[in-house]
Residue frames as a rotation matrix with the C-alpha (Angstrom) as fourth column:
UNK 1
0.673 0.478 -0.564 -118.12
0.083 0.709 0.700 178.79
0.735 -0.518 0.438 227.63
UNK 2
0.702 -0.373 0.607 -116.69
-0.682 -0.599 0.420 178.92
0.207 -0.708 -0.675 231.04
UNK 3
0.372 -0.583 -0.722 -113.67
0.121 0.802 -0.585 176.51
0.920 0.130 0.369 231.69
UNK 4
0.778 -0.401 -0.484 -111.64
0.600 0.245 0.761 175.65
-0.186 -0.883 0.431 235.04
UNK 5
0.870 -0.416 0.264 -109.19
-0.050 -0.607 -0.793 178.06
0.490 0.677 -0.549 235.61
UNK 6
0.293 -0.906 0.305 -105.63
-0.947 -0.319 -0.038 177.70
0.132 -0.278 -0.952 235.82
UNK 7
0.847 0.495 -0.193 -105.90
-0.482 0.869 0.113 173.96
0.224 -0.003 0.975 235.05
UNK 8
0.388 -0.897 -0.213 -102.04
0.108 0.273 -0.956 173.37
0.915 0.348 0.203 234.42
UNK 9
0.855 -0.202 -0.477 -101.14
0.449 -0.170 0.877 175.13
-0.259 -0.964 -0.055 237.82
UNK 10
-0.226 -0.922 0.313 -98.87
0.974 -0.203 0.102 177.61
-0.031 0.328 0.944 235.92
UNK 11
0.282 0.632 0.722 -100.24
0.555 -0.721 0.414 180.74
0.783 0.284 -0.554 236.91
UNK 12
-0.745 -0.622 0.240 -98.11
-0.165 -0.176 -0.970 181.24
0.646 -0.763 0.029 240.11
UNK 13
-0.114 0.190 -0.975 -99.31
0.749 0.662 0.042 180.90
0.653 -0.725 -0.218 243.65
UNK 14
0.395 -0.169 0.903 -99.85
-0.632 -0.763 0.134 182.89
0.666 -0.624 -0.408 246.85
UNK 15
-0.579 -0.461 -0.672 -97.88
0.130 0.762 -0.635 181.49
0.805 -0.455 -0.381 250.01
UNK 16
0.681 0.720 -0.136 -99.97
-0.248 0.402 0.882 179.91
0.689 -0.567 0.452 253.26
UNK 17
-0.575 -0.778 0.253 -98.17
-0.584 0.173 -0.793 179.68
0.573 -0.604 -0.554 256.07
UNK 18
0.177 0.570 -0.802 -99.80
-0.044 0.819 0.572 176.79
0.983 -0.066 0.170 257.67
UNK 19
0.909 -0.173 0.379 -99.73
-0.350 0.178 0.920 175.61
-0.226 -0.969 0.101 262.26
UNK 20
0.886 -0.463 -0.021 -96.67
0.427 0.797 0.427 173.64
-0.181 -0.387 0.904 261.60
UNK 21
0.484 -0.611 -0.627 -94.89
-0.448 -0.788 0.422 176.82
-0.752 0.077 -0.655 260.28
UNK 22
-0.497 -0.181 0.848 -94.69
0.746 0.410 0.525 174.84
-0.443 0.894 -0.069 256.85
UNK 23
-0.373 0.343 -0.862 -95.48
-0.819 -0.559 0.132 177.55
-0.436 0.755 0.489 253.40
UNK 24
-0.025 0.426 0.904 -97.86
0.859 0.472 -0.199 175.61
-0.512 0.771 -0.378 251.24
UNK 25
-0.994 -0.101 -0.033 -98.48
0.031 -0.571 0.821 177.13
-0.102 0.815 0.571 247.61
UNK 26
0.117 0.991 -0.059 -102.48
0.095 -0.070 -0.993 178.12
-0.989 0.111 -0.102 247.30
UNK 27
-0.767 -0.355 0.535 -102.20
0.618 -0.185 0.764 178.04
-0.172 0.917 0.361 243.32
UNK 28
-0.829 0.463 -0.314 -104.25
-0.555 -0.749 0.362 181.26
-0.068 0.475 0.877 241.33
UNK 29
-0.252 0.924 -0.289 -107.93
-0.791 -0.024 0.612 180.72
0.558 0.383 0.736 241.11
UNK 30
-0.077 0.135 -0.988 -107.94
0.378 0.921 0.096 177.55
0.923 -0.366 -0.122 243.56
UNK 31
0.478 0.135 0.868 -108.59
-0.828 -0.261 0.497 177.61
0.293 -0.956 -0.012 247.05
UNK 32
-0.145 -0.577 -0.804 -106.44
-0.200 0.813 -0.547 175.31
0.969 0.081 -0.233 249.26
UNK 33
0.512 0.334 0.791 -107.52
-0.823 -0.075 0.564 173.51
0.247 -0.940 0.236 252.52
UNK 34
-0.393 -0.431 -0.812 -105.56
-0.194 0.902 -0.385 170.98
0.899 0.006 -0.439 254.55
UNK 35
0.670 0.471 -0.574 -106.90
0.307 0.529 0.792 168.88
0.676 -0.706 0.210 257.48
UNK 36
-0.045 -0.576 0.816 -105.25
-0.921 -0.292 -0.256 170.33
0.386 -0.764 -0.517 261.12
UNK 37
-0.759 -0.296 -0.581 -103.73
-0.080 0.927 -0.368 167.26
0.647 -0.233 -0.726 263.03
UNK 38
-0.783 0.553 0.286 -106.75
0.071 0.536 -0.841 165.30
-0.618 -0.638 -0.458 264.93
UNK 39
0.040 0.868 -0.495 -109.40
-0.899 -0.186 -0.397 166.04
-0.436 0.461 0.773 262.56
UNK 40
0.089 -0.018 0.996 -110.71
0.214 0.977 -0.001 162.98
-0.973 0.213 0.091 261.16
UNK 41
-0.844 -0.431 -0.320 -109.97
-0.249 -0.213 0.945 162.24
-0.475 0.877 0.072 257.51
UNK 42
-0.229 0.917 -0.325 -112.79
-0.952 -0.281 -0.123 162.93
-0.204 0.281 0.938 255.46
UNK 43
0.461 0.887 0.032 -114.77
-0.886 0.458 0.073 159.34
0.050 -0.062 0.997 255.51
UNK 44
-0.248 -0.888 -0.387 -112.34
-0.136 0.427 -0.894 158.09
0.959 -0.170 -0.227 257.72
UNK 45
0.986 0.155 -0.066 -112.23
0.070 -0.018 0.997 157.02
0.153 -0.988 -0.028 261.32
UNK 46
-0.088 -0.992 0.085 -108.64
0.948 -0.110 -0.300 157.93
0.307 0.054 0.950 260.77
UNK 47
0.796 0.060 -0.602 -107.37
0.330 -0.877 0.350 160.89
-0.507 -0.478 -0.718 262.20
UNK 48
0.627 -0.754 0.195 -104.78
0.182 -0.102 -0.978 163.29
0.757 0.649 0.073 260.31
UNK 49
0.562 -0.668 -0.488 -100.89
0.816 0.545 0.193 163.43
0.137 -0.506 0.851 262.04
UNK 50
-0.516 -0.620 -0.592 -99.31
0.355 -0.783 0.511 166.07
-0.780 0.053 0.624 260.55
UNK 51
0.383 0.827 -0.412 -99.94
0.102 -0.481 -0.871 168.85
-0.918 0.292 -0.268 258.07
UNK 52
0.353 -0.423 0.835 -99.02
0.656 0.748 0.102 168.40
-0.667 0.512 0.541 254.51
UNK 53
-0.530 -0.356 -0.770 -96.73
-0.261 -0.796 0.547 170.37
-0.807 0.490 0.329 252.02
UNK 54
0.268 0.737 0.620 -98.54
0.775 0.217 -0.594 171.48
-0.572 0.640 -0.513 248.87
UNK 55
-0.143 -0.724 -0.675 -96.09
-0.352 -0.600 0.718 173.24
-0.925 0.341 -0.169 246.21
UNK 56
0.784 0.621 -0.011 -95.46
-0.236 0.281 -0.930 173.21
-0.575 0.732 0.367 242.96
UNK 57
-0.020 -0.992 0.123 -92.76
0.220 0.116 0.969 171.30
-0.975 0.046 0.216 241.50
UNK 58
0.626 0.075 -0.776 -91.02
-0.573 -0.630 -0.524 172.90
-0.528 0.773 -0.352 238.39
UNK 59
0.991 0.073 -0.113 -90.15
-0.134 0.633 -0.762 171.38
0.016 0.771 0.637 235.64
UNK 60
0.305 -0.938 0.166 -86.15
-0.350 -0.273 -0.896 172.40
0.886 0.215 -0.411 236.04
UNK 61
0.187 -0.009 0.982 -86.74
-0.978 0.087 0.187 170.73
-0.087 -0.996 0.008 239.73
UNK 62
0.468 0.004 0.884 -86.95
-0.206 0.973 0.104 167.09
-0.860 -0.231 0.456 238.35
UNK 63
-0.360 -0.655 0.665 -85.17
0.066 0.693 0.718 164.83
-0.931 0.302 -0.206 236.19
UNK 64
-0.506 0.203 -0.838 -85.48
-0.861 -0.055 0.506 164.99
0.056 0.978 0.202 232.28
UNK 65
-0.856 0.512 -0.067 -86.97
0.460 0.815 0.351 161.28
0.235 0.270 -0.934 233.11
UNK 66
-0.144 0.926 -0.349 -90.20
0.965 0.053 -0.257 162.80
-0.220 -0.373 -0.901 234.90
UNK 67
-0.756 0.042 -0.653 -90.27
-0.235 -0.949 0.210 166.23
-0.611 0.312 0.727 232.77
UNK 68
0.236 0.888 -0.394 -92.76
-0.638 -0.164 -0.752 166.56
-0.733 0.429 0.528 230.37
UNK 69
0.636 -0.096 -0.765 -92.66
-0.626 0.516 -0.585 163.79
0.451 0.851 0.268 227.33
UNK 70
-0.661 -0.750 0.026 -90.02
-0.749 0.657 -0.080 161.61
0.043 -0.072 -0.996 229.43
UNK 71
-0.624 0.117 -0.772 -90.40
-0.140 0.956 0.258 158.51
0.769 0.269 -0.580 230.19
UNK 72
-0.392 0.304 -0.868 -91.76
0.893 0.353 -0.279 158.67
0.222 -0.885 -0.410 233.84
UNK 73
-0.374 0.306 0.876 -93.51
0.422 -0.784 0.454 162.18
0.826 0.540 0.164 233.27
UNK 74
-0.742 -0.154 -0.653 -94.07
0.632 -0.485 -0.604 164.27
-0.224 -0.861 0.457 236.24
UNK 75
-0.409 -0.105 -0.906 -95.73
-0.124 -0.978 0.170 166.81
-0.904 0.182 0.387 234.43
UNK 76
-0.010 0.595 0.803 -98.79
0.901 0.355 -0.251 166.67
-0.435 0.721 -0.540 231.49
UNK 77
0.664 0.637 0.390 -99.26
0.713 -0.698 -0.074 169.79
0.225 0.328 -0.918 230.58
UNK 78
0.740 -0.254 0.623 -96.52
-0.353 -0.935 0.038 172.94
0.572 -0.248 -0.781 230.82
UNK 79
-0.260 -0.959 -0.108 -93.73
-0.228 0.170 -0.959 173.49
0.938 -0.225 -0.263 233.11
UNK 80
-0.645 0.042 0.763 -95.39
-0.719 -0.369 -0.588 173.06
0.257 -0.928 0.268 236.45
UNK 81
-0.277 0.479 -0.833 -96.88
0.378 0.851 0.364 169.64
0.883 -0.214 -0.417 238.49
UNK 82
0.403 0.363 0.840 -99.15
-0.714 -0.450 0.537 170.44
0.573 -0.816 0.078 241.75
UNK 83
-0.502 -0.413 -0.760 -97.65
0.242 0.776 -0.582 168.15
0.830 -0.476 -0.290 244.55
UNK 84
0.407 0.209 0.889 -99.35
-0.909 -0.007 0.418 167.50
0.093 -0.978 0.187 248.02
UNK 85
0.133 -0.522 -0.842 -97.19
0.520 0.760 -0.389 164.88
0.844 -0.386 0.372 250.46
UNK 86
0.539 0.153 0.829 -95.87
-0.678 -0.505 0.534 163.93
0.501 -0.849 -0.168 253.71
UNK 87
-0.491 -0.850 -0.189 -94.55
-0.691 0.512 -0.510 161.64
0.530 -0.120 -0.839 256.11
UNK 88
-0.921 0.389 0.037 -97.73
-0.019 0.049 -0.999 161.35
-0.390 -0.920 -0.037 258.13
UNK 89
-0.590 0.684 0.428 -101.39
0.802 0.556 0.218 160.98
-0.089 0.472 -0.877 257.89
UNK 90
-0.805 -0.106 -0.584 -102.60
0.251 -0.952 -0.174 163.76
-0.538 -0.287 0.793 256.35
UNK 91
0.215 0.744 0.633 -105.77
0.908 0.087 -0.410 165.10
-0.360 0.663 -0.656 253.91
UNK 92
-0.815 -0.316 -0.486 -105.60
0.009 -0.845 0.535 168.07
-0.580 0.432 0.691 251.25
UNK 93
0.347 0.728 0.592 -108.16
0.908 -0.102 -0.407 169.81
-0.236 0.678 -0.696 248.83
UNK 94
-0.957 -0.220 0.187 -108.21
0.286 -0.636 0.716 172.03
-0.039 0.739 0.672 245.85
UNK 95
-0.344 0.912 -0.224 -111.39
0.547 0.001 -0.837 173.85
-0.763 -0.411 -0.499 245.77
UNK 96
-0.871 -0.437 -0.224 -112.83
0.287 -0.824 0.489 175.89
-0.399 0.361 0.843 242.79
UNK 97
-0.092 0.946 0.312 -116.11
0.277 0.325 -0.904 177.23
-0.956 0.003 -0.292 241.60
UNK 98
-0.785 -0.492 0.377 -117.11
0.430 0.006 0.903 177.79
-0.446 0.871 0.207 237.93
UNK 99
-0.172 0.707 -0.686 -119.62
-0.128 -0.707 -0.696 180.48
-0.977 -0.031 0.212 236.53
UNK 100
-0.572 0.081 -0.816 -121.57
-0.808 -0.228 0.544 181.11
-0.142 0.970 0.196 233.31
UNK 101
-0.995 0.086 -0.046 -122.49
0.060 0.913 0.404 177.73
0.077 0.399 -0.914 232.71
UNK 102
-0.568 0.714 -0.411 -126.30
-0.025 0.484 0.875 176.42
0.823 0.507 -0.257 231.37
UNK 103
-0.401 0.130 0.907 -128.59
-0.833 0.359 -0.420 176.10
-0.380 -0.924 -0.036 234.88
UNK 104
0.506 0.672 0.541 -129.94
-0.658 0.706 -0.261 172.41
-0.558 -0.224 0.799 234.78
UNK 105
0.693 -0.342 -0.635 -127.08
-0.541 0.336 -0.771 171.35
0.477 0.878 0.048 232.11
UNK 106
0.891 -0.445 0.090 -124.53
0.059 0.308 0.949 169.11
-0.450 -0.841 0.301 233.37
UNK 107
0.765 -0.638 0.092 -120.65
-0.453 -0.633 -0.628 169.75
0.458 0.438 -0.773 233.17
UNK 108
0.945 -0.272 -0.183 -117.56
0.301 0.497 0.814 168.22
-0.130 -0.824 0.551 234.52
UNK 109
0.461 -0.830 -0.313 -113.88
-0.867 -0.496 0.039 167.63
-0.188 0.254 -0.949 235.07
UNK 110
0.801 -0.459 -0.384 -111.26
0.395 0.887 -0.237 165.05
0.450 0.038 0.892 234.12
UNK 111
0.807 -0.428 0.406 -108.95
-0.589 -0.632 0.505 165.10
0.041 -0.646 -0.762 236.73
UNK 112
0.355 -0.528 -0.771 -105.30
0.081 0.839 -0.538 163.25
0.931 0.128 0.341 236.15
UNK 113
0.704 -0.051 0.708 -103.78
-0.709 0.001 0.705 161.91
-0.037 -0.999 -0.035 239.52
UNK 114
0.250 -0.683 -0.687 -100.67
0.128 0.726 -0.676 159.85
0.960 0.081 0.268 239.87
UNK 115
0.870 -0.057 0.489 -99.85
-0.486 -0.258 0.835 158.88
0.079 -0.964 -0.253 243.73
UNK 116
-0.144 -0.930 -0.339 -96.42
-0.366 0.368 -0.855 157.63
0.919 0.001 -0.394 245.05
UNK 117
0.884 0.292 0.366 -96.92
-0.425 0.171 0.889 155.12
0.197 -0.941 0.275 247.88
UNK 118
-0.014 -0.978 0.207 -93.37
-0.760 -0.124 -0.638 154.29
0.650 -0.166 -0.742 248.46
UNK 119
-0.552 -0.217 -0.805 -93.80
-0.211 0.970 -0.117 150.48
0.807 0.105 -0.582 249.00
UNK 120
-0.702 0.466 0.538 -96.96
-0.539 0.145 -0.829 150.77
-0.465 -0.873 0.150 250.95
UNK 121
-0.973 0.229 0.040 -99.24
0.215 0.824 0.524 147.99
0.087 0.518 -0.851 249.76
UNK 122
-0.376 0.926 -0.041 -102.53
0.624 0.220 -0.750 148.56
-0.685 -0.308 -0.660 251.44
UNK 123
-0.498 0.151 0.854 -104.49
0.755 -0.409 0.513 149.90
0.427 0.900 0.089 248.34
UNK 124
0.514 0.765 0.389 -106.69
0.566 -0.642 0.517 152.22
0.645 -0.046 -0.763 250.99
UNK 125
-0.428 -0.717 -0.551 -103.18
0.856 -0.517 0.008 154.02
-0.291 -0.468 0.835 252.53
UNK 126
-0.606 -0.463 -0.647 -103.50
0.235 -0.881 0.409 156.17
-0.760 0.096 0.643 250.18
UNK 127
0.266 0.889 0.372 -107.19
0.920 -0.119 -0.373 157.84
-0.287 0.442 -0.850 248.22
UNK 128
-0.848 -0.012 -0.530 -108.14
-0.162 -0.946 0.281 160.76
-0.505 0.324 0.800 245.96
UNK 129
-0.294 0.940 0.171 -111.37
0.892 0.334 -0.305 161.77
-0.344 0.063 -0.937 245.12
UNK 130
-0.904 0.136 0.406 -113.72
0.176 -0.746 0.642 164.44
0.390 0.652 0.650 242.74
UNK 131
-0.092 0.967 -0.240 -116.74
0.711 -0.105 -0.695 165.98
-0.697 -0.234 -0.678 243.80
UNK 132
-0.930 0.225 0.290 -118.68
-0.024 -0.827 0.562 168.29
0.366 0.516 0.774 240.92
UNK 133
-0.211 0.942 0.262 -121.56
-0.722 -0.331 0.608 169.95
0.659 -0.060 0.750 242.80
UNK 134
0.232 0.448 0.863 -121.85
-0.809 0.582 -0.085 167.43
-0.540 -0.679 0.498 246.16
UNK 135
0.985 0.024 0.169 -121.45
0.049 0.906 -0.420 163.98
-0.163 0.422 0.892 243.49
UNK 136
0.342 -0.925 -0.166 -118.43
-0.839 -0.221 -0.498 162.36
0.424 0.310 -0.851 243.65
UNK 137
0.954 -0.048 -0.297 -116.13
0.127 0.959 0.252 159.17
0.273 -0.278 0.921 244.85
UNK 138
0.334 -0.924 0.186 -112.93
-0.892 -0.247 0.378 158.21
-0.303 -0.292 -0.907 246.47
UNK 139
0.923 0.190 -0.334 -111.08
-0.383 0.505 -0.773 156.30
0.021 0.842 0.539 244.56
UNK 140
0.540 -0.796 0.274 -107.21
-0.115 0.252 0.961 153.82
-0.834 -0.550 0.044 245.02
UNK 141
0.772 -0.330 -0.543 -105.05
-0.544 0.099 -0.833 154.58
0.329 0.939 -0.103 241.97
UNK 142
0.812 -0.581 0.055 -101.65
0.578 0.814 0.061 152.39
-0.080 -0.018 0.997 241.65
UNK 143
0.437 -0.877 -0.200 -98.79
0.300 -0.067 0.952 153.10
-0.848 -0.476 0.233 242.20
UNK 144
-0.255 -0.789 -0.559 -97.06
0.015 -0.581 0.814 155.47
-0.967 0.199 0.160 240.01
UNK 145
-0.722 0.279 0.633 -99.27
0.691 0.227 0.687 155.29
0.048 0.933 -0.357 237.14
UNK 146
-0.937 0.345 -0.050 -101.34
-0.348 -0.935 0.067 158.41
-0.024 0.080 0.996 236.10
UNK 147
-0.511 0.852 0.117 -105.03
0.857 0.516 -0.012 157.50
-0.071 0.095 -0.993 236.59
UNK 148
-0.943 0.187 0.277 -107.77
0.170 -0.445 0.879 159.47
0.287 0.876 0.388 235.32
UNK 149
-0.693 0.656 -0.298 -110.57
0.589 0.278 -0.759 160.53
-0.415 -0.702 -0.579 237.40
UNK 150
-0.897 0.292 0.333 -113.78
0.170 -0.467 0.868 161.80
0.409 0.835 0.369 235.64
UNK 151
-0.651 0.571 -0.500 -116.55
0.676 0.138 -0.724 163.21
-0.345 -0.809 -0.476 237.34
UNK 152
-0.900 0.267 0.344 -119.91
-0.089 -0.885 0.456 165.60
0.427 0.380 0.821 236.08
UNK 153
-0.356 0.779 -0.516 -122.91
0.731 -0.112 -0.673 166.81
-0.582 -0.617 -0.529 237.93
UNK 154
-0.081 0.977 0.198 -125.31
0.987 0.051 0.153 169.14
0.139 0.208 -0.968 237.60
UNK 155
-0.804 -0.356 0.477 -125.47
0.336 -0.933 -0.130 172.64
0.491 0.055 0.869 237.13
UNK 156
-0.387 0.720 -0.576 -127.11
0.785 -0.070 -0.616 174.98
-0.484 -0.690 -0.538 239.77
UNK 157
0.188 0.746 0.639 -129.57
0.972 -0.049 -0.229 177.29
-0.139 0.664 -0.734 238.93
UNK 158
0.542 -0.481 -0.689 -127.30
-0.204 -0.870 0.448 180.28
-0.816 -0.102 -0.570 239.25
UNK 159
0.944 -0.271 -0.188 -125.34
-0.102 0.302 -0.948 178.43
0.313 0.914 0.257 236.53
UNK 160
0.172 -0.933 0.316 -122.31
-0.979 -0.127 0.158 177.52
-0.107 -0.336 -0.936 239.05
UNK 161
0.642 -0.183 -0.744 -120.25
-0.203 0.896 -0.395 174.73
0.739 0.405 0.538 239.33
UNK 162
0.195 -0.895 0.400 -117.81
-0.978 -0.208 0.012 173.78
0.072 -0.394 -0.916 241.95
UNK 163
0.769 -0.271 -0.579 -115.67
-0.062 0.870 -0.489 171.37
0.637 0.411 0.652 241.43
UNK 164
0.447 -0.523 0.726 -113.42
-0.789 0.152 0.595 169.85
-0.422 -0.839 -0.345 245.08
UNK 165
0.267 -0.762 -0.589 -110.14
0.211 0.643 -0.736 167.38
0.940 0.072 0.333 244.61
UNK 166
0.735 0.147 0.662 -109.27
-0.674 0.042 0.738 165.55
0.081 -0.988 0.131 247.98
UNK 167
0.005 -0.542 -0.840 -106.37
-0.120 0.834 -0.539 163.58
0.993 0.104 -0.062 248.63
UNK 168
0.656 0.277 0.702 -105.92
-0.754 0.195 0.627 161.57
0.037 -0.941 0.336 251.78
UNK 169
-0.253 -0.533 -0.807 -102.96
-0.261 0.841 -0.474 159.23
0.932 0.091 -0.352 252.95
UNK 170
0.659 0.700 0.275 -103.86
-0.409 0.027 0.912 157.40
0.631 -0.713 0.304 256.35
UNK 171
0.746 -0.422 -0.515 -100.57
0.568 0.807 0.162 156.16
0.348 -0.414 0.841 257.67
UNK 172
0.925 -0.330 -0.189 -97.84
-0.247 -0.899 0.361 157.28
-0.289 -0.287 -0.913 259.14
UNK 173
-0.266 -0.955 0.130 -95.29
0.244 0.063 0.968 157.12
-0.932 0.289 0.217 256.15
UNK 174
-0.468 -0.501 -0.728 -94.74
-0.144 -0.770 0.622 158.49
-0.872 0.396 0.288 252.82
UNK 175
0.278 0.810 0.516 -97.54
0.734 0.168 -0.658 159.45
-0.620 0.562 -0.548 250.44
UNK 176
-0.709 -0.103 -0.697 -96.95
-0.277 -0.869 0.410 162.28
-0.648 0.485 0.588 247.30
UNK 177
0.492 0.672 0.554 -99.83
0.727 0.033 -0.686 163.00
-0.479 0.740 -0.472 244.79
UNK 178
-0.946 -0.305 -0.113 -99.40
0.120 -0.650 0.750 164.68
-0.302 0.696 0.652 241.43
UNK 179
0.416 0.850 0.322 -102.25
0.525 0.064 -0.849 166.62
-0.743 0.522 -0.419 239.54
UNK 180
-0.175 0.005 -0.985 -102.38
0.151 -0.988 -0.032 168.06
-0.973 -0.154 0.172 236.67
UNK 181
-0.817 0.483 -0.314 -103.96
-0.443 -0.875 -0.195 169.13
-0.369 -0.020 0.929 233.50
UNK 182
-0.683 0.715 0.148 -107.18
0.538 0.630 -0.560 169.12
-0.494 -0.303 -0.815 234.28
UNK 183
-0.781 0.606 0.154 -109.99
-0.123 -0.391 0.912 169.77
0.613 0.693 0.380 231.64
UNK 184
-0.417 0.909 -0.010 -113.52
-0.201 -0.102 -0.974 170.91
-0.887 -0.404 0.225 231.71
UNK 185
-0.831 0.494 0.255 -116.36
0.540 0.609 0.580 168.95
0.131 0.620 -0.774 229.92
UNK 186
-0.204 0.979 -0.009 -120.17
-0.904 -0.192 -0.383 170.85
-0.376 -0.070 0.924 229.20
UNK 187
-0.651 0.747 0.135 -123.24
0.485 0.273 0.831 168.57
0.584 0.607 -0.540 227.82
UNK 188
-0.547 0.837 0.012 -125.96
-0.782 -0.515 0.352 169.73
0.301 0.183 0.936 226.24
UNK 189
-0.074 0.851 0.520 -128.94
-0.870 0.200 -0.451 168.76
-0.488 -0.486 0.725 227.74
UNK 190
0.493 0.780 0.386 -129.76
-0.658 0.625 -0.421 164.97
-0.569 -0.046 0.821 227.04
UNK 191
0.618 -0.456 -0.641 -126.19
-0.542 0.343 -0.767 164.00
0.570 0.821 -0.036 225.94
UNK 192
0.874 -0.301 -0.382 -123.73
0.470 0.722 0.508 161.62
0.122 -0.623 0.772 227.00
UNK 193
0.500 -0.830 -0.248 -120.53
-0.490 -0.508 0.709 162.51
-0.714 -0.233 -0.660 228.25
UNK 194
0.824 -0.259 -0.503 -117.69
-0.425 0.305 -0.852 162.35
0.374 0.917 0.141 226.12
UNK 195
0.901 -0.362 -0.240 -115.14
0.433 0.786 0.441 159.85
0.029 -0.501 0.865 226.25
UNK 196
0.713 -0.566 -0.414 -112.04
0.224 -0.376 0.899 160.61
-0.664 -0.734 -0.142 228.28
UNK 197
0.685 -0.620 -0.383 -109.15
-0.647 -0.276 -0.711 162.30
0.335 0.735 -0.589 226.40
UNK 198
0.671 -0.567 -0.477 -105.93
0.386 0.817 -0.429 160.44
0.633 0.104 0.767 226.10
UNK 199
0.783 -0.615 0.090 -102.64
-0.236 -0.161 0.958 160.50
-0.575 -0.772 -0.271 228.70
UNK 200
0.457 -0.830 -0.321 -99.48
0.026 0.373 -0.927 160.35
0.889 0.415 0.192 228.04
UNK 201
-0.939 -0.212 -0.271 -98.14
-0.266 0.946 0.183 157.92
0.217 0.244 -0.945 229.88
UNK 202
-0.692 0.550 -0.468 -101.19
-0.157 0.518 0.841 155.82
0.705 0.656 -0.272 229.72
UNK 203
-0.092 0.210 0.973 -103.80
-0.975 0.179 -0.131 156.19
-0.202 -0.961 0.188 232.61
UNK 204
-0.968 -0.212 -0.137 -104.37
-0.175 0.954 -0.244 153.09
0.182 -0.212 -0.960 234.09
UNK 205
-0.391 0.758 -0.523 -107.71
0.880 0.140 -0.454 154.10
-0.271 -0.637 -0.721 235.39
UNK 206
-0.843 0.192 0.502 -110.72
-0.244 -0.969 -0.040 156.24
0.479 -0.156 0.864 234.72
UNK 207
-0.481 0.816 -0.321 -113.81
0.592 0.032 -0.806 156.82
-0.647 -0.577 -0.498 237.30
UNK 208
-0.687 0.505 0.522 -116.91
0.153 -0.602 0.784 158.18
0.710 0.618 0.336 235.61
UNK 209
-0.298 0.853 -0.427 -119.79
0.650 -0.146 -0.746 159.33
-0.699 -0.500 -0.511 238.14
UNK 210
-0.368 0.665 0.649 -123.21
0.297 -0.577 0.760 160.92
0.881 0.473 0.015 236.64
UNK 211
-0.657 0.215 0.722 -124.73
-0.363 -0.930 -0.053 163.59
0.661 -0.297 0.690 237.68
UNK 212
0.457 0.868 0.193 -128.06
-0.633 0.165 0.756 161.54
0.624 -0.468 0.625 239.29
UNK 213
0.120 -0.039 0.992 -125.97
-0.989 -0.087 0.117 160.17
0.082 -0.995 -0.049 242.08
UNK 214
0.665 0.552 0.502 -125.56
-0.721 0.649 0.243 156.70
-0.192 -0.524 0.830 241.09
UNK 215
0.469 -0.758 0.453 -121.80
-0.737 -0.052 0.674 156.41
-0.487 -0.650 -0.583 241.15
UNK 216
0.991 0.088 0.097 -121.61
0.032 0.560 -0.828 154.51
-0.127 0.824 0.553 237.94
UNK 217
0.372 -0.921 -0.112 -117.97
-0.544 -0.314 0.778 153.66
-0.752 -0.229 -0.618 237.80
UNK 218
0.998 0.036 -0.056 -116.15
-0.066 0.439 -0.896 152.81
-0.008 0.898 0.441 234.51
UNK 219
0.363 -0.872 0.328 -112.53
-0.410 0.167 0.897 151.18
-0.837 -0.460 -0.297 234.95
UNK 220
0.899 -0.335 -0.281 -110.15
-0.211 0.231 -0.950 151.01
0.383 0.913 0.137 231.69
């Protein structure tokens, strides 16, 4: 069965040199896009500010508290956390498509997300959202707590899959998202998804959308 590849973001990177003469990291098998300053933010009458770094931070970069197993974990999975941030209002996306797969079966991803808003309150500063196949939601995790976004659609009749991750901060101060690993889910025809795998530390939050578009949203 086909699976998302490079989920962990430990496959290395190619460098992007970007208008603001900032390197972003495109990670292996992903495509990376960031919003150029004035473009609105995707279902936003906001407008991004500036363009945002997107790197990967290594495990030997942060504190034993926010390594893997600490206490304040950086890092699920391996030695390596994606990061997109700024200072400014900015949007990012991961982009990837997935072959092989069933046509008409449906398939998804659980996607963990953990955002630092750095004592901004307004819960819609700062959004991140899944799309699998066009179905999908933006969604306001909390502050520093891993949250769990779950999302499966519909396979096309080529048997692809693409699966987009979007972050967006809308102000002009300091936003950082973490991802990482992120699994892939199949069902067989006429099953339910299965329920979300566990986190360490605990998500706080998972989004479920189905495949028929009607944004069905389950919050643990």
């Amino acid at each position: 069965m086909s699976e998302i590849r490079n989920p962990s973001f430990e496959n290395g990177w190619i460098d992007v040199l970007s208008s603001a003469v900032t390197t972003n990291q495109q990670p292996a098998e992903w495509s990376l896009l960031w919003l150029e300053p004035g473009n609105y933010l995707w279902d936003s009458h906001d407008h991004a500010m500036v363009v945002p770094e997107c790197v990967h931070k290594l495990s030997i970069q942060l504190p034993s508290s926010e390594q893997l197993g600490g206490p304040d974990a950086l890092i699920l999975d391996g030695d390596t956390v994606y990061k997109m941030f700024s200072n400014g209002a900015f949007g990012a996306e991961l982009r990837q498509v997935v072959t092989g797969l069933k046509p008409g079966s449906s398939a998804g991803v659980f996607v963990p997300v953990q955002i630092h808003r750095h004592d901004d309150n307004d819960p819609y500063a700062a959004e991140v959202g899944v799309w699998v196949n066009g179905i999908g939601q933006w969604t306001q995790p909390n502050d520093k707590h891993w949250s769990q976004l779950r999302c499966f659609g519909k396979v096309d009749p080529n048997g692809a899959l693409e699966v987009v991750i979007r972050v967006k901060s809308k102000w002009a101060n300091r936003k950082d998202f973490f991802i990482d690993d992120i699994t892939f889910d199949f069902v067989p025809a006429n099953a339910e998804p299965p329920p979300p795998p566990e986190l360490e530390p605990e998500a706080i939050m998972t989004v479920t959308l189905f495949d028929d578009g009607s944004g069905k949203w389950e919050l643990l």
